[in-house]
LUMLUM-872448 format. One line per field, with one value per residue (C-alpha): x, y, z; residue number from 1; residue in one letter. Coordinates in pm, 1 decimal, padded with zeros to 6 digits. Layout:
REM LUMLUM-872448
x [X;...]
y [Y;...]
z [Z;...]
resi [NUM;...]
resn [A;...]
//
This chain:
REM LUMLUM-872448
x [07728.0;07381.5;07090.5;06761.4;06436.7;06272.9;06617.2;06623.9;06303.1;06305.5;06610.4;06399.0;06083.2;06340.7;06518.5;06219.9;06061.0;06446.5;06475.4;06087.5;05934.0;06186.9;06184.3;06537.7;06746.6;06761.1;06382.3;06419.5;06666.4;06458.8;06155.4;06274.2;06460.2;06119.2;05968.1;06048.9;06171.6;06293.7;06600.8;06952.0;07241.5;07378.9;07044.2;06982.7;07332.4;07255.6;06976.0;07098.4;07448.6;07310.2;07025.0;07292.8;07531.6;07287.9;07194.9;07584.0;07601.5;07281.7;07457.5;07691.4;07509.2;07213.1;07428.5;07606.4;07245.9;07124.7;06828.8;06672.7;06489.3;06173.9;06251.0;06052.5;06050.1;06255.9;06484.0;06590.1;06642.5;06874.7;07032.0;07045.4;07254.2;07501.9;07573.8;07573.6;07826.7;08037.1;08082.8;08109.4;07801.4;07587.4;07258.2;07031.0;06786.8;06490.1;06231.0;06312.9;06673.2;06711.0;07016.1;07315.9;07610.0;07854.8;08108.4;07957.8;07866.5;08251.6;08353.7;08135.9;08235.8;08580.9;08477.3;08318.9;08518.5;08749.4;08576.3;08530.4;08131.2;08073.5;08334.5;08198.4;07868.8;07783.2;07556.2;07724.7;07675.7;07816.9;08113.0;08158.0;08092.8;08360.8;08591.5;08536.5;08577.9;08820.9;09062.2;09026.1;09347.4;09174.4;08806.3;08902.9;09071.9;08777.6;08468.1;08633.4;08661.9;08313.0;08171.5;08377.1;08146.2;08119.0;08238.7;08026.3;08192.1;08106.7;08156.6;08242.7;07994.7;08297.5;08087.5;07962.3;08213.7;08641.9;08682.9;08912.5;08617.0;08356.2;08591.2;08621.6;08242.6;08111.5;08412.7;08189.9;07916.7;08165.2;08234.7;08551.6;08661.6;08968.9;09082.6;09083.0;09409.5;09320.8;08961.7;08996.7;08646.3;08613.5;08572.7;08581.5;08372.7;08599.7;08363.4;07948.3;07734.1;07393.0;07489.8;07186.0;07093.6;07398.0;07379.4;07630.7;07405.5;07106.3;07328.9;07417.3;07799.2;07835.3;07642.3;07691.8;07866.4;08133.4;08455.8;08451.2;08133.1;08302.3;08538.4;08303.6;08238.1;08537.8;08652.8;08383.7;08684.4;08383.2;08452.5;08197.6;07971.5;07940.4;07611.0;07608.5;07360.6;07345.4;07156.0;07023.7;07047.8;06806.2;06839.4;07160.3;07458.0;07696.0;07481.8;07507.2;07868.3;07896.0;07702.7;08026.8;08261.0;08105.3;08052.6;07700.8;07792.5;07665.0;07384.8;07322.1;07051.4;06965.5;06741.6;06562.6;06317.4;06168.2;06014.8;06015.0;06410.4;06413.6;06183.7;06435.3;06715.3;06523.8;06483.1;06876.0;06989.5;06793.4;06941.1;07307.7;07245.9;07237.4;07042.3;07189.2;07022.3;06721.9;06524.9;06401.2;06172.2;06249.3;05865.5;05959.2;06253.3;06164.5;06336.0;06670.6;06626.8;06592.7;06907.3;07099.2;07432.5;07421.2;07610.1;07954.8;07952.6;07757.0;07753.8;07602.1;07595.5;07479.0;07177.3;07409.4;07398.3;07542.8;07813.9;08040.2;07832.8;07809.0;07911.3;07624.9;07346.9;07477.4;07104.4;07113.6;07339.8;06989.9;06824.6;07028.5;06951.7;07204.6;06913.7;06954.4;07294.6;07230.0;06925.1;07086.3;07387.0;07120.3;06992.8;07377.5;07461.0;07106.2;07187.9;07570.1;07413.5;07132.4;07249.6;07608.3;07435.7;07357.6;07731.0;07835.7;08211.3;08492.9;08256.2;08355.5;08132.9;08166.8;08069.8;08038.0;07905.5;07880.1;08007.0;08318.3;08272.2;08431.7;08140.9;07918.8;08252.5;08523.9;08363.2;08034.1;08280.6;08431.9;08107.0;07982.2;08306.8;08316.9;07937.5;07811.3;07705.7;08061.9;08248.6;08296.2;08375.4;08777.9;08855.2;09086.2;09151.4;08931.4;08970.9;08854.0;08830.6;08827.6;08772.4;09038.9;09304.4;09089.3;08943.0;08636.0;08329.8;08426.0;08358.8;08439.5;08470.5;08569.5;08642.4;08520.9;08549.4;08365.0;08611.0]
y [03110.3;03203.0;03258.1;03031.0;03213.3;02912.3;02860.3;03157.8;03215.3;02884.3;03053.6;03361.5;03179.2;03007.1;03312.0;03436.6;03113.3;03095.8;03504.9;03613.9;03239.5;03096.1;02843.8;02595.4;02657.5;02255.4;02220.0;02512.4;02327.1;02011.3;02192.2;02369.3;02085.0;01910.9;02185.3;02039.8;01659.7;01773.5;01934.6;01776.0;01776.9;02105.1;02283.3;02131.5;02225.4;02591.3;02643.5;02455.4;02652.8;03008.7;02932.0;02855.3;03116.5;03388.4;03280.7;03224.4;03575.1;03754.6;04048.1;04109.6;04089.0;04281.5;04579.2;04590.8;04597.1;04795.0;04586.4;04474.9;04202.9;04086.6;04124.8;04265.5;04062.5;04357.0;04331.2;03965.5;04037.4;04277.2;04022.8;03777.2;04095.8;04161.8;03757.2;03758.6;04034.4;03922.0;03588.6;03790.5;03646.6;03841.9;03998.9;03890.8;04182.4;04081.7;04325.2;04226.0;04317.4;04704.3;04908.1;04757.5;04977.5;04715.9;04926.5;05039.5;04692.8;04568.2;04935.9;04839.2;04438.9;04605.1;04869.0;04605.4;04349.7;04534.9;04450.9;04109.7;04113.7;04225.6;04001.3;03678.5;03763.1;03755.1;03937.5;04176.4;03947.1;03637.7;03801.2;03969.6;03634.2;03465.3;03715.1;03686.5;03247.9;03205.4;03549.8;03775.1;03582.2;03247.9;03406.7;03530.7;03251.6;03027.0;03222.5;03242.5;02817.9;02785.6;02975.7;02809.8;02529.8;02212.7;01913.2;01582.2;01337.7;00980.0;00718.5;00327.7;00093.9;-00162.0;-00395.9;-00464.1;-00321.5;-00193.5;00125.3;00031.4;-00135.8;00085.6;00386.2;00153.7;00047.0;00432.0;00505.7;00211.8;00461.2;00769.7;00936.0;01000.5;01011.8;01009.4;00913.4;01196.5;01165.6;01069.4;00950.5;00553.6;00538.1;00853.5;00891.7;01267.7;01333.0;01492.8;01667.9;01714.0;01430.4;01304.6;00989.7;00868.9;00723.6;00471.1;00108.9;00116.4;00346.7;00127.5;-00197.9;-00003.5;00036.3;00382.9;00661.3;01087.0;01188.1;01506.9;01394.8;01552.7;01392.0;01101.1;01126.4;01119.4;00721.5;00612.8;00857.5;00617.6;00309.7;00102.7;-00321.3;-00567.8;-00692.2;-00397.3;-00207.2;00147.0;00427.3;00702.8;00930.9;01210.4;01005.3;01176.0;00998.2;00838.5;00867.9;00844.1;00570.6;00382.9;00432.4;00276.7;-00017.8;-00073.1;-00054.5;-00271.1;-00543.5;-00552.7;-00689.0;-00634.0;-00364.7;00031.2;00185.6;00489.0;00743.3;01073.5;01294.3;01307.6;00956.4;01055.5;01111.8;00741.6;00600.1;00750.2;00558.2;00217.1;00255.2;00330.3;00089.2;-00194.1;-00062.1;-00113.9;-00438.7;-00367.1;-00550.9;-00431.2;-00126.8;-00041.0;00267.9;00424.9;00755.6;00942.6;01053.9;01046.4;01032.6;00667.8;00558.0;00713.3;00588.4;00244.9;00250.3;00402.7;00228.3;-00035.2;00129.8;00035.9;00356.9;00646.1;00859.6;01271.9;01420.8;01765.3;01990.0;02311.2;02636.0;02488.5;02731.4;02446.3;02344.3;02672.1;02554.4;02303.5;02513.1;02932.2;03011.5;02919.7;03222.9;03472.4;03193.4;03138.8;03446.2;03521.8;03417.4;03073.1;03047.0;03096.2;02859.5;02555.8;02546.7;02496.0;02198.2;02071.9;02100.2;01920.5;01653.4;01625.8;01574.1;01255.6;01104.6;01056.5;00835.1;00564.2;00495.3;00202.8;00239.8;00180.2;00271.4;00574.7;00873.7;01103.8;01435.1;01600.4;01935.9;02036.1;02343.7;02613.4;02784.4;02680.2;02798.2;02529.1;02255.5;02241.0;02473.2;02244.9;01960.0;02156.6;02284.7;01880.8;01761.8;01994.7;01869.2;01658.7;01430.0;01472.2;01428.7;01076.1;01091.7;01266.9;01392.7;01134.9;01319.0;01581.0;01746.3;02065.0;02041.0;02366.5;02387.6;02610.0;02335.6;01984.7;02140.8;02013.3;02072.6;02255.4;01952.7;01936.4;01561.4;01529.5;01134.9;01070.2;00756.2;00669.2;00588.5]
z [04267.7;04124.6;04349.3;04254.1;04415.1;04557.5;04797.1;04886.4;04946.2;05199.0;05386.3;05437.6;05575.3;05809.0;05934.8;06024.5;06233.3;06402.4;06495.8;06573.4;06657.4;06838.8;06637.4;06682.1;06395.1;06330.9;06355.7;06054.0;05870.5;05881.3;05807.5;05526.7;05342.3;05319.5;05094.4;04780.4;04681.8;04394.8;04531.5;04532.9;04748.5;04687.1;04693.7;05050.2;05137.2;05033.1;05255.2;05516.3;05563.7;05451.2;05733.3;06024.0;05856.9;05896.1;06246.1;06357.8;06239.9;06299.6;06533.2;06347.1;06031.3;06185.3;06253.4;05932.5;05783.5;06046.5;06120.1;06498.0;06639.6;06578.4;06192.7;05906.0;05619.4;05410.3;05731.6;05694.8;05332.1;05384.8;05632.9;05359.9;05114.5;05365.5;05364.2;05020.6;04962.2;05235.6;05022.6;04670.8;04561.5;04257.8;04355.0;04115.6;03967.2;04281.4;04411.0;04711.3;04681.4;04759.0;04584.9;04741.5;04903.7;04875.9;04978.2;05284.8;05357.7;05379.6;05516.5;05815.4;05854.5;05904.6;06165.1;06313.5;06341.3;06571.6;06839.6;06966.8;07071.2;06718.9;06529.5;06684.4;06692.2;07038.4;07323.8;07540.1;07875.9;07713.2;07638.9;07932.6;08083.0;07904.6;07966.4;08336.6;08390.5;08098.1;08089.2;07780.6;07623.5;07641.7;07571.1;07240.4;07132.1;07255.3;07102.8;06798.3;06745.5;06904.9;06554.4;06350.6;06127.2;06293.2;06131.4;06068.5;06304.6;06309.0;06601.6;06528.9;06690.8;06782.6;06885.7;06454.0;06351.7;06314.4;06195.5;05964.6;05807.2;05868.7;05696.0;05334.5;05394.8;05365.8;05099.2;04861.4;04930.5;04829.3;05120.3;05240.4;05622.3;05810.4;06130.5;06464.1;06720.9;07022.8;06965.7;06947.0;06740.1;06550.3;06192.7;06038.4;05719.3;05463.1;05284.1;05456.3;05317.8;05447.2;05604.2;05768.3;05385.8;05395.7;05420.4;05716.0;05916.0;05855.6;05950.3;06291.4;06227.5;06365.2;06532.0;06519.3;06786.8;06820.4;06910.7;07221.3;07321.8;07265.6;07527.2;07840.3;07805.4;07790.3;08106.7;08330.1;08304.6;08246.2;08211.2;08086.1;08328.2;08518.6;08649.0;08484.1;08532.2;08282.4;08478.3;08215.0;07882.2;07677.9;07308.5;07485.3;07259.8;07556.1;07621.1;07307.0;07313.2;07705.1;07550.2;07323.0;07573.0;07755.0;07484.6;07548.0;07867.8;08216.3;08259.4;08190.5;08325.6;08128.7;08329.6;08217.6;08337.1;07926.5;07827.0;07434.2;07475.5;07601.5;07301.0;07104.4;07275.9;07229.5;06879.8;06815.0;07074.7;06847.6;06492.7;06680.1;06848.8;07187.3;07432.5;07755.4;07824.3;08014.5;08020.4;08333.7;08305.7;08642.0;08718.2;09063.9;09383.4;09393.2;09074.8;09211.1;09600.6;09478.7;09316.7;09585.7;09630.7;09339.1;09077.7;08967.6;08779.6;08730.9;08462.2;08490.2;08160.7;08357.9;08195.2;08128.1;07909.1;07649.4;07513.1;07455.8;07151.6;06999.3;06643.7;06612.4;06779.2;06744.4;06740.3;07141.1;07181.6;07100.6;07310.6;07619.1;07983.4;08237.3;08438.0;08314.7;08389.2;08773.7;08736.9;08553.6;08788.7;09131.6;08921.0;08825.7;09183.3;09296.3;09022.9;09192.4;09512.1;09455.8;09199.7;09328.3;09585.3;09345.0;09333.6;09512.2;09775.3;09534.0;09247.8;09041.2;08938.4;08635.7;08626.6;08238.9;08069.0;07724.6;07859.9;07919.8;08174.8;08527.4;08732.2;08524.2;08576.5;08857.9;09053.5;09078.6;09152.1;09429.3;09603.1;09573.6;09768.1;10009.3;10076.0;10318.0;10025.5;09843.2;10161.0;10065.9;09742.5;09611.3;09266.0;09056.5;08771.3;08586.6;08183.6;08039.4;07681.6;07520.9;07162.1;07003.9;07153.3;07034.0;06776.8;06816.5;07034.4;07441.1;07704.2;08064.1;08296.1;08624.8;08736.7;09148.5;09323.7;09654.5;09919.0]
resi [1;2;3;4;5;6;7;8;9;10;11;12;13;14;15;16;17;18;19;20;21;22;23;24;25;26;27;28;29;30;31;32;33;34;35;36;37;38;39;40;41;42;43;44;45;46;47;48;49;50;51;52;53;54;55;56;57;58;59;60;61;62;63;64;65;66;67;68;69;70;71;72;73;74;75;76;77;78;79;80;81;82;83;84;85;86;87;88;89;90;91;92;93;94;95;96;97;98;99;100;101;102;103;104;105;106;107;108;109;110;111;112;113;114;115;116;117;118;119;120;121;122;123;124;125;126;127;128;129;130;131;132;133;134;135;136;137;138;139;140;141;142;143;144;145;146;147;148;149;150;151;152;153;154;155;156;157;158;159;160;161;162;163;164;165;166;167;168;169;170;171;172;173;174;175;176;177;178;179;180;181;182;183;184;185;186;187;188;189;190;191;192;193;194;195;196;197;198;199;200;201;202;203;204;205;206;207;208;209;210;211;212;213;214;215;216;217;218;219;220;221;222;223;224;225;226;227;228;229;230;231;232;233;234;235;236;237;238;239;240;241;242;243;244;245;246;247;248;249;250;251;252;253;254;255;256;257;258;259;260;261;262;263;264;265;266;267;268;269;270;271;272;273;274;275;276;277;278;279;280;281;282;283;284;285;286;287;288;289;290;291;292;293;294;295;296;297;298;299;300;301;302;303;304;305;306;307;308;309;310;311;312;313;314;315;316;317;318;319;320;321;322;323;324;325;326;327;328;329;330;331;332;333;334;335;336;337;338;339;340;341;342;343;344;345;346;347;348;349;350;351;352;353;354;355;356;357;358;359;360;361;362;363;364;365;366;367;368;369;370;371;372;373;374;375;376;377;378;379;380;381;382;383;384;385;386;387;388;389;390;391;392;393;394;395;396;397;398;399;400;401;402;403]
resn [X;X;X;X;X;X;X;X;X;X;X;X;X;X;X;X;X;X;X;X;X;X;X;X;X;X;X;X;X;X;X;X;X;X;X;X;X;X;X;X;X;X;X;X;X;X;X;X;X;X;X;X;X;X;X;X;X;X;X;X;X;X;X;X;X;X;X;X;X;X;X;X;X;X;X;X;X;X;X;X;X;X;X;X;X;X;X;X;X;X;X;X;X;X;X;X;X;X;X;X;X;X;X;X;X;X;X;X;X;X;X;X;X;X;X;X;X;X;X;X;X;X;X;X;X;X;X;X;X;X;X;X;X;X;X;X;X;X;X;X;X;X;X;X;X;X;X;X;X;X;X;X;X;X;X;X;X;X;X;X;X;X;X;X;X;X;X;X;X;X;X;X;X;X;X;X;X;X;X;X;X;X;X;X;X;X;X;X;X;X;X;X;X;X;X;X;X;X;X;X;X;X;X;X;X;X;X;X;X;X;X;X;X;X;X;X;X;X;X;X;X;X;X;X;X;X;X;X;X;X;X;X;X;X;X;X;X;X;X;X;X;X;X;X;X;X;X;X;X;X;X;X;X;X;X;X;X;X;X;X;X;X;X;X;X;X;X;X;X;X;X;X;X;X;X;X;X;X;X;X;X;X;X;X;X;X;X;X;X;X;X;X;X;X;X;X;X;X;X;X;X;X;X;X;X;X;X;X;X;X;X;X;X;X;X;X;X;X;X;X;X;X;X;X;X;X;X;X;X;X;X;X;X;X;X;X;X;X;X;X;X;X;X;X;X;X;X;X;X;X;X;X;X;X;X;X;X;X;X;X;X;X;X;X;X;X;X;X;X;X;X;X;X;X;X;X;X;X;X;X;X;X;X;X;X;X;X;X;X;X;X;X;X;X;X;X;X;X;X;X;X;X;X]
//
């Protein structure tokens, strides 16, 4: 591979808006692959991967290059060598590249990599973290498929589509997929591709969504005809998906506390056909209390830290506090406790995270039925997904009924 200066030179100015702006590393991404039109795919590939590569790995990068936070520019350079000689790339003949002690470089990556913080790239309090809810058996094995690359996973929308059909539809438009066990709807992208610029997107025959993710609708039992409430559905993938299942039947209410999450939700609920949905910006109690006991099924996709979606957003593990760990699971728990009352007797409740950790999962589900509000709900079946056994993202969803 042969570096080209203008690239590189867009990873750089990205590194540094991710590491000393806190910038998100996907607003970087998108920002950066608008600097010049005249790049192709693999160009936009380039900076896109070395971007997230470097931020997966900026501790253990950082300390190979012995470089700290907030970063010089000369330090994110020699952030951007160590990645380069890591890969056997060529340094090109650059001012900016210093004399490179290669050897050094992979002399340290295997000192290093002896030790799990360091290997995985990680902050001393998540790992002792993860060592402490998971064991250091499961931990390791669990850290080490949440850095792993995520793949591009696609989910049919059945109700335009098979996905039988939609899988020879995007292979007209040359890209390969192939089907994921137990995920009815899921397509995997063999190789990355943008696929927001295919005629089956714009027709509305499938949506992004992890596999994992995908598994949360389907664990409500939901039946056309029903009344749903998805009570924090941001740009509402889970509730796009519901919508499916329910053959645009019956009615979802899809509630959030952000109003520009919602707009979002409108716009792809029209591109897949779905008419069943309506939006409901939670500005105050009143929008929950008059709901109270009408729901066939209610759906909490939990606010939570996060660290089961590692491989899509690793710059959240230089973002993420112990401090917000204790805060976030008050809110889960106040969450557990009003919105569970929207759920009609007989009506069923799931509970979901995007996370690993017990404390954040069966552990909020235990507090919550042991609760004066939980008392009459029980526990029907619950399932922690981790990632190094799916293979894909770490989920957790706990199935209540009301007796």
């Amino acid at each position: 591979m042969r570096l080209h200066r203008n690239l590189v030179y867009a990873v750089i100015d990205s590194l540094r808006d991710v590491f000393n702006d806190d910038v998100y590393a996907d607003k970087a991404v998108e920002k950066a692959l608008k600097r010049d039109k005249r790049w192709g795919a693999r160009d936009r590939k380039f900076v896109a991967e070395t971007i997230y590569d470097i931020v997966r790995w900026k501790r253990l990068y950082g300390e190979i290059a012995d470089v700290k936070t907030p970063y010089s520019r000369p330090d994110l350079w020699r952030l951007l060598v160590v990645w380069c000689v890591l890969r056997g790339i060529k340094l090109p003949d650059w001012n900016q590249i210093e004399e490179t002690p290669t050897r050094r470089i992979k002399g340290r990556f295997d000192e290093l990599s002896q030790t799990r913080k360091y290997r995985e790239s990680i902050p001393d309090w998540i790992d002792e973290l993860g060592v402490k809810e998971l064991g250091e058996d499961i931990w390791t094995k669990e850290i080490a498929a949440l850095n792993k690359r995520a793949d591009v996973i696609l989910r049919t929308n059945t109700l335009n589509v098979t996905k039988e059909h939609l899988q020879n539809d995007l292979k007209q438009e040359g890209i390969e997929t192939e089907f994921i066990d137990g995920c009815d709807d899921a397509l995997r992208l063999v190789e990355r591709a943008n696929v927001f610029k295919t005629e089956a997107f714009h027709k509305g025959f499938f949506e992004v969504q992890d596999a994992s993710s995908q598994l949360v609708a389907a664990y409500l039992d939901v039946e056309p005809g029903m009344k749903v409430i998805d009570t924090c559905a941001g740009a509402g993938g889970k509730t796009l998906h519901l919508a499916a299942l329910m053959k645009n039947k019956g009615q979802i209410v899809a509630m959030d506390i952000y109003e520009s999450k919602l707009k979002k939700l409108k716009v792809r609920a029209r591109r897949n056909g779905i008419s069943n949905i309506d939006l409901k910006v939670i500005d105050s109690t009143k929008v929950i209390k008059k709901l109270y006991g009408k729901a066939d099924r209610v759906l909490i996709d939990a606010p939570c830290s996060g660290l089961g979606v590692l491989r899509r957003n690793p710059d959240s593990k230089w973002k993420l506090q112990p401090e917000f760990i204790d805060n976030i699971k008050e809110i889960q728990q106040d969450v557990l406790q009003r919105y569970s009352r929207m759920v009609k007797p007989g009506g069923k409740l799931v509970y979901a995270t995007c996370s690993v950790l017990p404390s954040e999962n069966q552990d909020q589900v235990k507090i919550f039925l042991a609760s004066e509000d939980g008392k009459d709900f029980s526990l029907v079946k619950d399932n922690k997904v981790l990632a190094h056994k799916f293979g894909f993202d770490g989920f957790y969803m706990a199935q209540l009924v009301r007796k």
